[in-house]
C-alpha positions in Angstrom: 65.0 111.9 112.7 66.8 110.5 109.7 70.2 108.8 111.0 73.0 108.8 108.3 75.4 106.2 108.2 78.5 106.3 106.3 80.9 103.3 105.4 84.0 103.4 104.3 84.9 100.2 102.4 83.0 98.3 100.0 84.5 94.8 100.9 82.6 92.0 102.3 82.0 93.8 106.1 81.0 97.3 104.6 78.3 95.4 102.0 77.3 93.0 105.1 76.5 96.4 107.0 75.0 98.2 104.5 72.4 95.6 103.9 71.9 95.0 107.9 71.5 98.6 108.1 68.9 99.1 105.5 66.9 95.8 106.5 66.4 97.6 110.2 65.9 101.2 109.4 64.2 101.8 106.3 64.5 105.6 106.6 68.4 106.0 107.2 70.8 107.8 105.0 73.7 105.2 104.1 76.9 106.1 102.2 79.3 103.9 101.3 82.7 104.9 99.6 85.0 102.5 98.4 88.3 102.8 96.0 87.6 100.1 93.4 85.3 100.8 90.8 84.1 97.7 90.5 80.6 96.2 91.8 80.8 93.8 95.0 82.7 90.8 94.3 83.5 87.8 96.0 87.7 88.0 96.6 88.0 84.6 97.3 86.9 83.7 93.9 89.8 85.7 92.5 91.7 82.5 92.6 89.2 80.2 90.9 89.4 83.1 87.6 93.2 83.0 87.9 92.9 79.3 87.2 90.4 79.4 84.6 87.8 77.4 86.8 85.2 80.4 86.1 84.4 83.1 84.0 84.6 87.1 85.6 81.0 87.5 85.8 80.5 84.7 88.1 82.5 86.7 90.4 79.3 89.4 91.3 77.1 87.4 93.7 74.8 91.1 93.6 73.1 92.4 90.6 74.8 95.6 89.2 71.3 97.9 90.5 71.6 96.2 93.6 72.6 99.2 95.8 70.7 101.3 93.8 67.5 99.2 95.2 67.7 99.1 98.5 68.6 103.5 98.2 72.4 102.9 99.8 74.4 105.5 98.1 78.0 104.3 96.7 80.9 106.8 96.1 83.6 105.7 94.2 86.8 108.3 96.4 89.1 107.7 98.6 88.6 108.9 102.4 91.8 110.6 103.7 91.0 112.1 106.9 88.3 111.5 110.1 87.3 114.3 112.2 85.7 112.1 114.8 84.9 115.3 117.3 83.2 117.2 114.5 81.5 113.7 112.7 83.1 114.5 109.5 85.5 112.4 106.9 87.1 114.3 104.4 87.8 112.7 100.6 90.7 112.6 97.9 88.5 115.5 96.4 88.2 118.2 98.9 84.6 116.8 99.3 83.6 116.5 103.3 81.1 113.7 104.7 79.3 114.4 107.5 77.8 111.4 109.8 76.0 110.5 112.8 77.9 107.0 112.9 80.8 106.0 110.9 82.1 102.0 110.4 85.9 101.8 109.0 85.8 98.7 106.4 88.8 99.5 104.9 90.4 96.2 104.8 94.0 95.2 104.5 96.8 95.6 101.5 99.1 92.7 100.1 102.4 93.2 101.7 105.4 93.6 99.6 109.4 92.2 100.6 111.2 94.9 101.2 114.0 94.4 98.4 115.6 96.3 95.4 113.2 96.2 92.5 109.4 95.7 93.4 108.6 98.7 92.0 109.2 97.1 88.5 106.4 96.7 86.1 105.6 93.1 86.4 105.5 92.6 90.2 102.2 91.8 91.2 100.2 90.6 94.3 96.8 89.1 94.5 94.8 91.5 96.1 91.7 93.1 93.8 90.2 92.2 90.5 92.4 94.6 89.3 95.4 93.3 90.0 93.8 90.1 88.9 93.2 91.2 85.4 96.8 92.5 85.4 98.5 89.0 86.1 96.5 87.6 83.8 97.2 90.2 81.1 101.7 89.7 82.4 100.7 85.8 82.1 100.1 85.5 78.2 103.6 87.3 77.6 105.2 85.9 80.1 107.6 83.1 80.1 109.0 82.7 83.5 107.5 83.6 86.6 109.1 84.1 90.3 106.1 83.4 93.7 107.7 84.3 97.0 105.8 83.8 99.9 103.4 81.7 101.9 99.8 80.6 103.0 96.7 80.1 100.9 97.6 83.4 98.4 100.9 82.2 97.5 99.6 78.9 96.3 96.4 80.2 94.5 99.3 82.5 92.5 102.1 79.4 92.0 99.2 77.2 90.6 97.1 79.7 88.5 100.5 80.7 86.8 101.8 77.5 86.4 97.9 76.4 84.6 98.5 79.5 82.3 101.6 77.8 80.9 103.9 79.8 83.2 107.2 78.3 84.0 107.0 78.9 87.9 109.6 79.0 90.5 108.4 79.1 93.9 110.3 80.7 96.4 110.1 79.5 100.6 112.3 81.4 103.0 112.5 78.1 105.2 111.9 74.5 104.8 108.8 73.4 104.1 105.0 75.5 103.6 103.1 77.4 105.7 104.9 76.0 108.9 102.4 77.7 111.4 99.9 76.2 110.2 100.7 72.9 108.7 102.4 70.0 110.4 105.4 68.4 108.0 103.7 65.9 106.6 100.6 68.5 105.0 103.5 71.0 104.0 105.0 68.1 101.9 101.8 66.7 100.5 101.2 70.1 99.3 104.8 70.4 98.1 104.4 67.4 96.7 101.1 67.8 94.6 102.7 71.3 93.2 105.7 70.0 91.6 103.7 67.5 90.3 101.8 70.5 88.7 105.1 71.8 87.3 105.9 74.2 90.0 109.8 74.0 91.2 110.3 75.2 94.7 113.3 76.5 96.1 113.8 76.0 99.6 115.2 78.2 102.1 115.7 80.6 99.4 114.8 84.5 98.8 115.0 87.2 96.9 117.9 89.8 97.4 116.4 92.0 94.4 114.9 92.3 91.4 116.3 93.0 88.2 114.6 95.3 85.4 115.0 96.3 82.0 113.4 99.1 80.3 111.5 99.3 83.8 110.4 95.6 83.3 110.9 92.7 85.8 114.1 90.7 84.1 115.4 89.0 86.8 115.7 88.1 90.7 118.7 87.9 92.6 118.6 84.9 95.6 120.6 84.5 98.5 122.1 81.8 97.3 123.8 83.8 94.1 121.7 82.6 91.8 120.0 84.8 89.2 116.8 83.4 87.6 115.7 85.5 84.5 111.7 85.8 84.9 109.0 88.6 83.6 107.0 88.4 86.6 107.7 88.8 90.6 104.4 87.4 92.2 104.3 88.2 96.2 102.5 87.0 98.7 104.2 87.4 102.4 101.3 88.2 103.9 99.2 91.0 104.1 98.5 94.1 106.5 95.7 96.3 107.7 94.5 99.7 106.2 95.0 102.2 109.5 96.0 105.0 107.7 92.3 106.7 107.8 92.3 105.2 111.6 95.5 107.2 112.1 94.4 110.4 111.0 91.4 110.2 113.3 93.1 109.7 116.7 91.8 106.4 117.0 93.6 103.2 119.3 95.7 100.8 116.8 97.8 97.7 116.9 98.2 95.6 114.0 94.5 96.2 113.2 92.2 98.7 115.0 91.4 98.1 118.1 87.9 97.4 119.0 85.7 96.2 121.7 83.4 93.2 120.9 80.6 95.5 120.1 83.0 96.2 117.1 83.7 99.8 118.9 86.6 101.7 118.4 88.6 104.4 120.6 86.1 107.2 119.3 82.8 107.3 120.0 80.2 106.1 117.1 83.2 105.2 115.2 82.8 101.3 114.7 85.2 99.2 112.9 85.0 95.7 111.2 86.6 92.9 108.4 89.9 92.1 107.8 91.0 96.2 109.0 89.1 95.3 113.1 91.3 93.7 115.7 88.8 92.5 117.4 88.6 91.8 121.3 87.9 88.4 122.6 86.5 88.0 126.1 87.3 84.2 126.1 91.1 84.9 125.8 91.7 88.6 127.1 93.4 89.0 123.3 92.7 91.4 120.7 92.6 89.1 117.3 93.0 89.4 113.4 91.0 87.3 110.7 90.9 87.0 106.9 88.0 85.2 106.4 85.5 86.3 104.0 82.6 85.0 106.6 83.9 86.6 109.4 84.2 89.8 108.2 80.4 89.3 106.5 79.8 88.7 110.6 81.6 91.8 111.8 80.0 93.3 109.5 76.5 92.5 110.6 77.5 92.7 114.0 78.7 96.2 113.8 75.3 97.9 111.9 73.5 96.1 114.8 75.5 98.3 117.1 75.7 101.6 114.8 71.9 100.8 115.3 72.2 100.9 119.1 71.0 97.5 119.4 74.1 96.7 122.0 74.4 93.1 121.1 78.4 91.7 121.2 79.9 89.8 118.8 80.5 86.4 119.5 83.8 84.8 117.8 83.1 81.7 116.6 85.4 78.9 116.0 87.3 80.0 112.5 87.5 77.9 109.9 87.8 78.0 106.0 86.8 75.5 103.0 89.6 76.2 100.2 92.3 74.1 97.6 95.5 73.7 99.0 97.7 72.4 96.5 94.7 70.9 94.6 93.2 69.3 97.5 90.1 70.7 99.2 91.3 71.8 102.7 88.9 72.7 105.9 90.8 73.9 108.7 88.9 74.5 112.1 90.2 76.0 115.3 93.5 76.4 116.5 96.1 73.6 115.0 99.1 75.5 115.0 102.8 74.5 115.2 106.2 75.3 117.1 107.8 76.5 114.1 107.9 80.4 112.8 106.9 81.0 109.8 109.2 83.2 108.3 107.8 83.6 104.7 104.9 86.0 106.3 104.5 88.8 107.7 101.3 89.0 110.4 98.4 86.8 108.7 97.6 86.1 105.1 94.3 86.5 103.3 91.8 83.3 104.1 93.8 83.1 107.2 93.2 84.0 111.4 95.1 84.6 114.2 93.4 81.8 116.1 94.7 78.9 113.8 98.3 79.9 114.9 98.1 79.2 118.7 99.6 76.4 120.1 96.8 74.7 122.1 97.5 73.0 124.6 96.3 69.4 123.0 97.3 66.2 122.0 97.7 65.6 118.5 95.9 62.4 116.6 96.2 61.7 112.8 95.3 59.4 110.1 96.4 59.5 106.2 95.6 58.1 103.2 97.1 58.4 99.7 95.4 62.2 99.0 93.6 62.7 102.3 94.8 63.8 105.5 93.2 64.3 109.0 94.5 66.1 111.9 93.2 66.7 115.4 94.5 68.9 118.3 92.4 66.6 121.3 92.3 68.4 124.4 91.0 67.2 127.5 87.4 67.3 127.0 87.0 69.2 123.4 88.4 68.8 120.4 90.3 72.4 119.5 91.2 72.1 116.3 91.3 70.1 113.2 92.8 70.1 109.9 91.4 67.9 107.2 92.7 67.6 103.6 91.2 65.8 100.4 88.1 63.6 101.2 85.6 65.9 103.2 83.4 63.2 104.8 84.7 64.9 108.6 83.9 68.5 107.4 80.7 69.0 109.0 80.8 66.8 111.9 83.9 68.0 113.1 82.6 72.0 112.7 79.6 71.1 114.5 82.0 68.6 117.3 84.5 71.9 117.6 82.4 74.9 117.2 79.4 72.9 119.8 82.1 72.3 122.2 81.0 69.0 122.2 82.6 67.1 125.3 84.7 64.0 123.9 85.3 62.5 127.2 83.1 59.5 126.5 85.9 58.4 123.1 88.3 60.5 124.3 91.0 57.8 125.0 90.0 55.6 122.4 90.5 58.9 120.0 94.3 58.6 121.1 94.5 55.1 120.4 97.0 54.6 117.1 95.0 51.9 115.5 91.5 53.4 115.8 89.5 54.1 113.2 89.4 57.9 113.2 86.4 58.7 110.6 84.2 56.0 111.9 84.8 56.8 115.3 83.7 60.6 115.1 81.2 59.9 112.7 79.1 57.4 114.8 80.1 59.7 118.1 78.8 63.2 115.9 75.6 61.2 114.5 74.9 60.2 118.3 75.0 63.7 119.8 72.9 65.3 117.0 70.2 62.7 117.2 68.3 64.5 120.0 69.0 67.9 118.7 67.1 66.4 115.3 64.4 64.8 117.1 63.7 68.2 119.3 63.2 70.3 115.7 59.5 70.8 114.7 
């Protein structure tokens, strides 16, 4: 009997699943419906066209017939209602979909500040290649531009206005950058390597409202009294997920929807993955949010394996990311977060997770140099998190040292020590645990 699978959300989890499903069960009937017209594309690469660094095209990783191939049906609607009793999803158009199982992709949506004004032509967030093409369309007119926010968005906006000749004022609700995440000394290295790109921050500032004329963006108010005439409001507090289809079905919700770590929701055959799935973890008894592009490409393999009935769990990995911070390639791996709130966002921020904002229970060990900067969290037999910033030689040793679980006991205390040599140390310790591992291989 032909099964018929329908996803809803053409992101990175609903193409993952797609393509999962297909490659197992060359007979099924899979739908996906998405809102953006647009092909697949990569979202983290929306930042590398804001800067220039690559042309549009480079953005489609899958050729345009690509769907079309492998016989996956794409709708471009909107779902606005689940049925989850009857197996059916309704659409913007009256249309009704029935299903035998049914994966929620839907994502998550830029938040906005809740101020005066950001309705105003020319306030923008970073969020689809359409709102990409329409800050770069503001950009050529505009002369002034206001960013309020934190995280990796907020940056990839400050520094791809500021390269389009934008005069850019960057607005932080407290002291320094992304204090959840950074420690002081990151915050102002990336602080630091901004203004150095032209971008004037304003600390501890925000925005009581924005100004129009003629419906236009002409102005922003700050708590300090100042007014800063600008054509553009660029936010980025943070960003939260898509529940409204969730809602409508009856299913469990937090902040994301809640599922089980075989990517299960509340409602039977109704699965859920990507940036929209609060996921469960067994490890910590927590339900968890992530923004990473390969995570949700996990979830959503994960998830067809179980629409498929293939019962196999998903295992959450340690998190990391690869991106530019202020100019300077940044991995960050596990949990390295700090005492301090961050008050310039709201739940988590794209290229973000949950896991990189606990406080683990770790010592923590640094080393600097002029543009590099390595962290570690040492616990008392693993390493639980790192942070490493400008030269990447650590990158892969310390994925494989954190994400293995490697046990550190053996350099442990010399890893504390203040006058060790941090890359050679893990470097020679890394290379010495992978030897047998590369011997074993055939």
């Amino acid at each position: 009997m032909t099964r018929r699978y329908l996803i809803i959300g053409t992101g990175a989890a609903g193409m993952a699943a797609a393509e999962r499903l297909r490659l197992t069960d060359p007979r099924a009937e899979i739908t996906l419906v998405g809102e953006e017209p647009h092909p697949f594309y990569s979202r983290p690469g929306l930042a590398y066209l804001l800067l220039g660094h690559i042309p549009e095209g480079q953005l489609f990783p899958r050729p345009k017939d690509h769907f079309r191939k492998l016989r996956i049906r794409r709708l471009h609607a909107r779902a606005t209602w689940i049925d989850a009793a009857a197996h059916l999803v309704g659409l913007h158009d009256g249309t009704r979909l029935p299903y035998d199982v049914l994966l929620l992709a839907t994502g998550a949506r830029a938040a906005r500040p809740q101020v005066p004004g950001m309705d105003l032509e020319g306030v923008v967030t970073l969020d689809t290649l359409a709102d990409c093409r329409c800050i770069l369309r503001l950009a050529r007119r505009a002369r002034r531009a206001v960013v309020v926010g934190g995280g990796i968005t907020a940056l990839e906006l400050a520094e791809g206005l500021a390269a389009r000749g934008v005069e850019t004022h960057y607005l932080l609700r407290r002291d320094r950058y992304w204090g959840r995440v950074l420690d002081p000394v990151e915050s102002r290295l990336v602080e630091g390597r901004l203004e150095h790109g032209g971008v004037r921050i304003h600390r501890r500032t925000q925005i009581l409202e924005v100004y129009g004329r003629k419906g236009r963006v002409h102005a922003v108010e700050t708590n300090h009294g100042r007014l800063i005439k600008c054509q553009m409001v660029a936010a980025a507090i943070g960003i939260r997920p898509r529940l409204e289809l969730a809602i409508t079905g009856g299913l469990a919700v937090d902040r994301g929807i809640l599922v089980d770590e075989f990517m299960r929701t509340s409602a039977q055959e109704v699965f859920a993955a990507g940036d929209v799935a609060q996921v469960y973890d067994p490890q910590s008894g927590e339900h968890k949010l992530d923004s990473l592009w390969w995570v949700a490409l996990e979830q959503g393999r994960a998830a067809a394996d179980n629409m498929l009935g293939l019962a196999r769990p998903y295992h959450k990995g340690v998190p990391f990311n690869v991106t530019r911070i202020g100019g300077l390639t940044t991995t960050i791996i596990g949990a390295v977060g700090q005492s301090e709130e961050d008050q310039d966002l709201v739940t988590i921020t794209r290229g973000d997770s949950e896991t990189w904002r606990d406080r683990p229970d770790a010592f923590a060990v640094e080393a600097s140099a002029a543009c590099s900067r390595l962290r570690l969290l040492v616990g008392r037999r693993h390493i639980v998190g790192a942070l490493i910033m400008g030269d990447q030689t650590l990158s892969r040793p310390l994925q494989d040292l954190i994400g293995c679980k490697v046990d550190i006991a053996p350099i442990r205390e010399r890893l504390l020590h203040e006058s060790v040599d941090l890359c050679a140390l893990i470097l020679e310790y890394w290379e010495r645990w992978k030897e047998p591992r590369v011997a074993a291989q055939p």
